[in-house]
C-alpha positions as CSV (number, residue, x, y, z in Angstrom):
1,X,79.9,24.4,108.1
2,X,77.7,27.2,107.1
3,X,74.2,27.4,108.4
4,X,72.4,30.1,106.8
5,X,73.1,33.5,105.2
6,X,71.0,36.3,104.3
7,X,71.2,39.0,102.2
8,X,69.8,42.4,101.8
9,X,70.1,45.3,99.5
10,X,72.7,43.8,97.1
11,X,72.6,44.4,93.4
12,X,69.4,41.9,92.4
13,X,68.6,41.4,96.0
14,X,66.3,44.4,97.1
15,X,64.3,42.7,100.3
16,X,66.1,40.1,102.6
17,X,66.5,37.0,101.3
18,X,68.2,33.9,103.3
19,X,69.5,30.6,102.0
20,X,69.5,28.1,104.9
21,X,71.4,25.0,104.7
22,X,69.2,23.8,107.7
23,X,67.2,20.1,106.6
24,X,63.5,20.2,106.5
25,X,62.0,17.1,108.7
26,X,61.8,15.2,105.7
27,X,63.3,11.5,106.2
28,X,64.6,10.9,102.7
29,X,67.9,10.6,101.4
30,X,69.6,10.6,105.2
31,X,73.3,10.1,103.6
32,X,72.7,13.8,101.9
33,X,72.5,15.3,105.5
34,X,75.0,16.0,108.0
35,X,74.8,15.3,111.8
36,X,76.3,18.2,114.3
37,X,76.5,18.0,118.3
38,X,76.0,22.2,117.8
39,X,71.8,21.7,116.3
40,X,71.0,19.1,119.1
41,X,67.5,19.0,116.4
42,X,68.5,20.1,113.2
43,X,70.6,18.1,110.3
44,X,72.4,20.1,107.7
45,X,72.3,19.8,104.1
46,X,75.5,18.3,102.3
47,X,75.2,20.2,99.2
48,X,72.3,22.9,97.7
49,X,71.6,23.7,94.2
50,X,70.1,27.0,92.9
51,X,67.8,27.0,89.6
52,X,66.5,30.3,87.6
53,X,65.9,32.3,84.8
54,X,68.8,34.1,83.1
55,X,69.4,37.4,85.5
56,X,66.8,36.3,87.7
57,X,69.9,36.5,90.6
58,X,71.3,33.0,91.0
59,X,75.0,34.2,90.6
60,X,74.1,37.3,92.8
61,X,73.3,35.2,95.6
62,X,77.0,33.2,95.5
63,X,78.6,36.7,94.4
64,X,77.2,38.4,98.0
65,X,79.2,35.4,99.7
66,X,82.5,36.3,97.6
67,X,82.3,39.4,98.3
68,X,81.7,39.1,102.2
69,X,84.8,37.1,102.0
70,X,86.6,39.7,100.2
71,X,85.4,42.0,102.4
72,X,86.5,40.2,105.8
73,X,89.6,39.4,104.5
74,X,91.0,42.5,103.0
75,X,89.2,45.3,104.8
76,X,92.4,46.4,107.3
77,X,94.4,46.8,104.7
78,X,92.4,49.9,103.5
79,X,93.5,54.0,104.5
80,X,91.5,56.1,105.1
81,X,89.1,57.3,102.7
82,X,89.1,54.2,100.9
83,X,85.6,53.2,99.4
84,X,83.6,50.2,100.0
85,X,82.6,48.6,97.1
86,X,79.0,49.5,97.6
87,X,76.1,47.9,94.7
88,X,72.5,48.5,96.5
89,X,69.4,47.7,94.7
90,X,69.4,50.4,91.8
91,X,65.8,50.3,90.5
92,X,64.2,51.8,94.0
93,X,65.7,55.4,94.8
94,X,65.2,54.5,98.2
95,X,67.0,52.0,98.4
96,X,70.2,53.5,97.0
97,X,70.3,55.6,100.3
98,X,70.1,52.2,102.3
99,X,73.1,50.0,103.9
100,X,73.7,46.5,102.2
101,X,73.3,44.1,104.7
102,X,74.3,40.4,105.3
103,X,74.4,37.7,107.9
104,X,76.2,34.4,107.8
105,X,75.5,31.7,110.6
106,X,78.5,28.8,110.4
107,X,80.0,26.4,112.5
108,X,83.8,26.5,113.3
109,X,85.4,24.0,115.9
110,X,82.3,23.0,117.0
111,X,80.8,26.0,118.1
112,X,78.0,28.1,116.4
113,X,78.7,31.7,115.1
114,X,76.7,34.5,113.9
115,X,78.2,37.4,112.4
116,X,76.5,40.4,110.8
117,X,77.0,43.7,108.9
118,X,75.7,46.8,107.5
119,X,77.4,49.0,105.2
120,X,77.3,51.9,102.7
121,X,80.2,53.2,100.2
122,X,81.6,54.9,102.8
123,X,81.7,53.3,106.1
124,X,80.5,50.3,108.4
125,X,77.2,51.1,110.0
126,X,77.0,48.1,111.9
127,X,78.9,44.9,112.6
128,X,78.5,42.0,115.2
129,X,79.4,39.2,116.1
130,X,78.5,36.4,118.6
131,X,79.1,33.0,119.7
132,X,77.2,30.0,121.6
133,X,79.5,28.2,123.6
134,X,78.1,25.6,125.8
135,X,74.5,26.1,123.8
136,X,74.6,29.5,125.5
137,X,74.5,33.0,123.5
138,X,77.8,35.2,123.9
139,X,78.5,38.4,122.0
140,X,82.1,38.9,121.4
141,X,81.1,42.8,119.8
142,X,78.4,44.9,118.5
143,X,79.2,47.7,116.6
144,X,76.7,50.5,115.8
145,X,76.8,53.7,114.3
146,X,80.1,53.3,113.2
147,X,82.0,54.2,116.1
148,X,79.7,52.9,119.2
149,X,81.0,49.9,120.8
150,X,79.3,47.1,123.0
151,X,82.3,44.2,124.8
152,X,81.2,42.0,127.3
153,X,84.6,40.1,127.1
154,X,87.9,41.4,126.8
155,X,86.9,44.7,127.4
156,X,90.1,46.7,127.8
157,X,91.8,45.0,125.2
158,X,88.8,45.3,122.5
159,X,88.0,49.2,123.3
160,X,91.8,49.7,122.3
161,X,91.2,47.6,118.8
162,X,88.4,50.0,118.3
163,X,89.6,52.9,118.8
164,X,92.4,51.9,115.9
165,X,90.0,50.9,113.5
166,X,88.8,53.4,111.1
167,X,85.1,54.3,109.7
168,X,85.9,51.6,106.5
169,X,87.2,48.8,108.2
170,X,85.5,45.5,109.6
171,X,86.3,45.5,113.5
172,X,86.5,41.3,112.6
173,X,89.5,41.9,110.5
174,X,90.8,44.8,112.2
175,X,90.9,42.7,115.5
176,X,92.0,40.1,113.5
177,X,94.9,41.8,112.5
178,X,95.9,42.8,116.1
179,X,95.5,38.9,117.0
180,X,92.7,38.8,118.9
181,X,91.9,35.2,119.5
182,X,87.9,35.5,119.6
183,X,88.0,37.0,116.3
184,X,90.3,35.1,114.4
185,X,88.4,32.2,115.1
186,X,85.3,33.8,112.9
187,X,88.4,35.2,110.0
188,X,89.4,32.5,109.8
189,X,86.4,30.4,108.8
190,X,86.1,33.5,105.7
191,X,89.6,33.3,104.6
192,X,89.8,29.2,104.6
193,X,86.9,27.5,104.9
194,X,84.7,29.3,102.4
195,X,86.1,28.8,99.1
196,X,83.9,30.7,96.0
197,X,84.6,29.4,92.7
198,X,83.9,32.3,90.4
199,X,84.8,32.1,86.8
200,X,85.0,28.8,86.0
201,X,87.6,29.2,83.0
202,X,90.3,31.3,84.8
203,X,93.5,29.4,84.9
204,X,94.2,29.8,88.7
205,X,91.9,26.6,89.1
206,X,94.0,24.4,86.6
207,X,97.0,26.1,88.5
208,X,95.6,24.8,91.6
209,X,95.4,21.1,90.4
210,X,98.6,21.0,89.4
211,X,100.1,22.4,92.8
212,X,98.0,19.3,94.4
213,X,99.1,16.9,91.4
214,X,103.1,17.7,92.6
215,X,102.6,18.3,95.4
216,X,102.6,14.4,96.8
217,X,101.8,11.2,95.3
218,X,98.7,10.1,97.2
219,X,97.1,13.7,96.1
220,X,98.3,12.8,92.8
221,X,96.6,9.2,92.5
222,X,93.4,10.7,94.2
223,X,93.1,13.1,91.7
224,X,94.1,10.3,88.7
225,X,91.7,8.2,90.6
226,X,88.9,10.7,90.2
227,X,89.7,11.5,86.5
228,X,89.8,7.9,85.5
229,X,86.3,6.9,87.7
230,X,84.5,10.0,85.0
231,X,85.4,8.1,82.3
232,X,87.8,10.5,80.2
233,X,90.0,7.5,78.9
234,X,92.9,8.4,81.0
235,X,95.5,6.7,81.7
236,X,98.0,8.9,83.6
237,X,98.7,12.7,84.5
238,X,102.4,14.3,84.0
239,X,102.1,18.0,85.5
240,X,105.1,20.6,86.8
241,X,105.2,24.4,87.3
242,X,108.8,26.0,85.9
243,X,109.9,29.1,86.8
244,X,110.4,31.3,84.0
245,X,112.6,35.1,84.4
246,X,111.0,37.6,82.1
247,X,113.7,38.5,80.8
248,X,114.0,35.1,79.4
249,X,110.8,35.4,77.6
250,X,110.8,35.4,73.2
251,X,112.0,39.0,71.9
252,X,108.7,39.0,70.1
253,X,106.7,38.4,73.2
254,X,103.8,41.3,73.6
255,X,105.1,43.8,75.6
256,X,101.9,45.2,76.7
257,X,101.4,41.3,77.8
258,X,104.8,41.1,79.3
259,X,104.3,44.4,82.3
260,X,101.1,42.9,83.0
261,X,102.8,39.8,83.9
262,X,105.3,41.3,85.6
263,X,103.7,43.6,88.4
264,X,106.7,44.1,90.6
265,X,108.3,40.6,89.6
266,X,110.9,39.1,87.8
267,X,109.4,35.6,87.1
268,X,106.7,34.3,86.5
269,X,105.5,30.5,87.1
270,X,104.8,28.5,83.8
271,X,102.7,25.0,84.1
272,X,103.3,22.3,82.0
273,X,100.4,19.3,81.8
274,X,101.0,16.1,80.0
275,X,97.9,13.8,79.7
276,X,98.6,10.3,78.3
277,X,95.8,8.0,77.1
278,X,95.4,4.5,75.8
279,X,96.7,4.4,72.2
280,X,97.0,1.3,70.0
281,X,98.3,0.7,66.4
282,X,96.1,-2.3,65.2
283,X,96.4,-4.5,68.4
284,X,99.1,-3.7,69.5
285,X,99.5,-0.8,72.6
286,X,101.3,2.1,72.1
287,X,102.8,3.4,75.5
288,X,103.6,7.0,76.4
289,X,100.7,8.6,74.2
290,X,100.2,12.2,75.5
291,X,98.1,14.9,74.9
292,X,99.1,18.2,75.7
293,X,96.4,20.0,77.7
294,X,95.3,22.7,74.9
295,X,94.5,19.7,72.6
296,X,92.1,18.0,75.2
297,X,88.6,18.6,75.0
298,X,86.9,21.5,76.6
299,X,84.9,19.1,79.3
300,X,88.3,17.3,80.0
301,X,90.2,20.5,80.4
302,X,87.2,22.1,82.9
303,X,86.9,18.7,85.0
304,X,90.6,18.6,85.0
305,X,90.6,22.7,86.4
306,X,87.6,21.8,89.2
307,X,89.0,18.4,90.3
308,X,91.6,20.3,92.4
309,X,89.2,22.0,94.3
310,X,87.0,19.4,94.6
311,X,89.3,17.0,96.5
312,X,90.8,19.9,98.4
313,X,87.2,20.8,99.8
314,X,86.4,17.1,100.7
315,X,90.0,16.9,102.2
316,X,89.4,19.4,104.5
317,X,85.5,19.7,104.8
318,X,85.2,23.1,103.0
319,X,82.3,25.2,101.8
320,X,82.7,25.0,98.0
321,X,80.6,27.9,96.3
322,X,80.3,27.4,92.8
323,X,78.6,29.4,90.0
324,X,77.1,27.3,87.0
325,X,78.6,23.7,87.6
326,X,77.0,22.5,84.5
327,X,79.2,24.6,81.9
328,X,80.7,22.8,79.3
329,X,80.3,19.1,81.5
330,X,78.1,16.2,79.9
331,X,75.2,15.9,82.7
332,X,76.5,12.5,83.8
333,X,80.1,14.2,85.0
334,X,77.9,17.2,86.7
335,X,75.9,14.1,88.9
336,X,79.8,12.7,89.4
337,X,81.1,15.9,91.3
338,X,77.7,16.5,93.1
339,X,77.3,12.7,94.2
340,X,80.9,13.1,95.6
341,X,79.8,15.3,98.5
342,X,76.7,13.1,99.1
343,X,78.5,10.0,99.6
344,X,79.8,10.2,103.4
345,X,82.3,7.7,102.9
346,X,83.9,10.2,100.6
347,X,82.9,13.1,102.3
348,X,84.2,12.5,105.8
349,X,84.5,16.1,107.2
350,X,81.2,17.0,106.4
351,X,82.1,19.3,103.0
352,X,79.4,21.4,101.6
353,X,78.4,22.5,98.2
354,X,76.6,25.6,96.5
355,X,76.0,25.5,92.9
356,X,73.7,27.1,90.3
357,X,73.4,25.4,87.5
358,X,70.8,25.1,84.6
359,X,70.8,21.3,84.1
360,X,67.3,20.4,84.3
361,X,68.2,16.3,83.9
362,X,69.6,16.5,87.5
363,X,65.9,17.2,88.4
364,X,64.8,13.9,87.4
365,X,67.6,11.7,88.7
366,X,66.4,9.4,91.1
367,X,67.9,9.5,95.0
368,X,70.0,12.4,94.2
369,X,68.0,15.5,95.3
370,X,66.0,16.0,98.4
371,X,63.0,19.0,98.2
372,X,65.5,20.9,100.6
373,X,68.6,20.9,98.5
374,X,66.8,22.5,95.2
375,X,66.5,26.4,95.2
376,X,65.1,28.9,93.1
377,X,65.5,32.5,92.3
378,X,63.0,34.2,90.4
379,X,62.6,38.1,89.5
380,X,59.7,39.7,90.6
381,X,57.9,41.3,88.0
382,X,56.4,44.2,90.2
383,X,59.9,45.4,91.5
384,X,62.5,43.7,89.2
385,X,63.8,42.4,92.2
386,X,65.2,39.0,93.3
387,X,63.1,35.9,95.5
388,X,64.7,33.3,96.7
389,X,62.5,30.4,97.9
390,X,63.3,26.6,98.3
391,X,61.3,23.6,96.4
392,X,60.5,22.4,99.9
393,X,58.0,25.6,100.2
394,X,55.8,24.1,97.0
395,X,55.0,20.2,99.7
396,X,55.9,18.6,96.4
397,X,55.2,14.7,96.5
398,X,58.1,12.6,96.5
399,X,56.2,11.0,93.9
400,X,56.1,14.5,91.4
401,X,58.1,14.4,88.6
402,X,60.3,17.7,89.5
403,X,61.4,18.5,86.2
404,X,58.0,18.7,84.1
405,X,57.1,21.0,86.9
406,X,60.3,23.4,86.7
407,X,59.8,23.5,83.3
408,X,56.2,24.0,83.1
409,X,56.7,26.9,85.3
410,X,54.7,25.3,88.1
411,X,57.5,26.7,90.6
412,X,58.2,29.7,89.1
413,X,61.7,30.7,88.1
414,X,61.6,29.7,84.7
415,X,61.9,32.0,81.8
416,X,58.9,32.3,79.6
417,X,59.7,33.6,76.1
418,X,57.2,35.0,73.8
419,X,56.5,33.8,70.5
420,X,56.8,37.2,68.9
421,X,59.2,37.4,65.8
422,X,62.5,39.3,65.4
423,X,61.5,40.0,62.1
């Protein structure tokens, strides 16, 4: 479960800005809150959704996480001399001098983390990370300076890891790598727990659902079950991945298209999706109507690509970081998904969602939203820079409608366009 994370000197993001999963005292809505033994007095929320202007930083905020995870995850494999992908605030001089920073507080087997780095293009300024088992504070490292190593624990065995990790690399992923239990713990709640959902089009996530559609027959009735409860007039789901040899693809197939595919193979995996809906002629029913998936509707084919994740992440109580929910899905099917996470008796290991979106109708629904779950980012108009505040700041009445103040810019965050003609 994450906790909080904060971000500093990234692209948008000039000063810190943190995003905190952590419940206000606020009584409402208790089934959209989650209950840990690790905050003996704090709840967590199930799911937070981030409003904002058009490049006022919403997706910026979710991009820092995917690239953390990136980061964690793929860092020992560079050489030396390899660059960091490095993207500090651009409109302050100063600040292009300045390490990125980030910090992520989660939860992983019941035990609180915190882990923390600093970097520029070159190298890893800083890194930490530390642990409180038994409610008590432990660090497993602190890095500083690049090369200047704290241990408590492990000490012999961690100075060796050290020494072998070089100026570019995460020590986390480096240790990692060299199986070090304390670490893995923390790489592994990057590489599996948090799960960022970037473009929402790309044809990995329909891959995905398809994998879980053959993969057994209870996934595939969950996943039927879920399409049919939205109200797409399903009736049933025929999916299966072929493999197909290059070299058995059409002599008039794009070669340019064809070595792209290939990249060091000599097959590639082609998915097939059937989806067969309720047909008469007059009164009578005709059976085995299909659809292929191109000729479904844009909304059917994008709830059909997210489903997969969606059930995966409540399956498994994932972080599920997604950037604008609301494209191309009718409002109704947007409350669907986000209702699923709220609903504790589908959302048994405690899953957790990030979203930006633009629908404003979800700020009206009634019982959906508490003050804590709705987020804004706004650009500040001395620096050009990006705030990130929660609705919960504004002591909104429960009785406020939030939507005519969103929109009325009451909250900030909203774009306000001038009336000036174009020509």
């Amino acid at each position: 479960m994450l906790i909080e994370f904060s971000i500093e000197n990234f692209r948008s993001i000039k000063n810190k800005v943190t995003l905190s999963m952590v419940a206000t005292q606020d009584s409402s809505l208790e089934n959209n809150l989650i209950n840990t033994d690790v905050l003996k007095e704090d709840k967590l929320l199930r799911s937070v959704a981030l409003y904002g202007a058009n490049a006022s930083g919403k997706t910026n905020v979710l991009f820092a996480l995917n690239f953390l995870k990136a980061l964690v995850t793929k860092s020992h494999t560079y050489q030396k001399g390899t660059g960091i992908k490095f993207t500090p605030f651009k409109f302050d001089k100063e600040y292009q001098a300045k390490p990125t920073k980030f910090e992520v507080t989660f939860i992983k087997n019941n035990i609180k983390y915190v882990y923390g780095i600093s970097f520029n293009k070159d190298r890893i300024i800083d890194e930490y990370l530390c642990y409180y088992p038994n409610d008590k504070k432990a660090l497993i490292f602190e890095r500083k300076d690049t090369n200047k190593y704290n241990f408590t624990i492990d000490k012999s065995l961690q100075k060796f890891i050290s020494e072998r990790t070089l100026d570019n690399v995460l020590y986390l992923s480096k240790s990692t790598q060299e199986k070090y239990e304390k670490t893995s713990v923390a790489f592994d709640w990057f590489k599996d727990t948090l799960q960022v959902v970037g473009h929402t089009d790309h044809p990995a996530l329909t891959d995905f659902t398809v994998k879980l559609l053959t993969k057994d027959q209870k996934l595939k009735d969950t996943i039927l079950k879920a399409l049919t409860v939205a109200d797409l007039g399903i009736e049933d789901i025929s999916a299966s991945i072929k493999k197909l040899k290059i070299d058995d693809l059409p002599p008039d197939f794009p070669p340019e298209i064809k070595a792209l595919m290939m990249k060091g193979k000599n097959e590639i995996e082609q998915t097939d999706i059937k989806i067969f809906h309720k047909m008469t002629n007059g009164k009578k029913v005709i059976p085995n109507t299909h659809l292929g998936f191109d000729e479904e509707s844009e909304g059917t084919r994008r709830l059909f690509s997210l489903i997969g994740t969606w059930i995966d992440a409540l399956s498994k109580g994932l972080i599920l970081v997604v950037d604008e929910l609301d494209t191309k899905l009718h409002h109704r099917l947007n409350k669907f998904l986000i209702r699923l996470f709220h609903d504790p008796t589908q959302n048994k290991k405690n899953a957790q969602l990030i979203f930006t979106t633009h629908n404003i109708l979800l700020l009206e629904e009634e019982n959906l939203f508490r003050r804590d779950q709705i987020w804004f980012t706004e650009k500040n108009p001395e620096f050009g820079s990006t705030d990130l505040y929660s609705l919960a700041e504004f002591g909104v009445r429960k009785d406020k409608n939030i939507k005519i103040g969103y929109i009325t810019g009451r909250y900030g965050a909203f774009p306000f366009i001038k009336e000036d003609k174009i020509f």
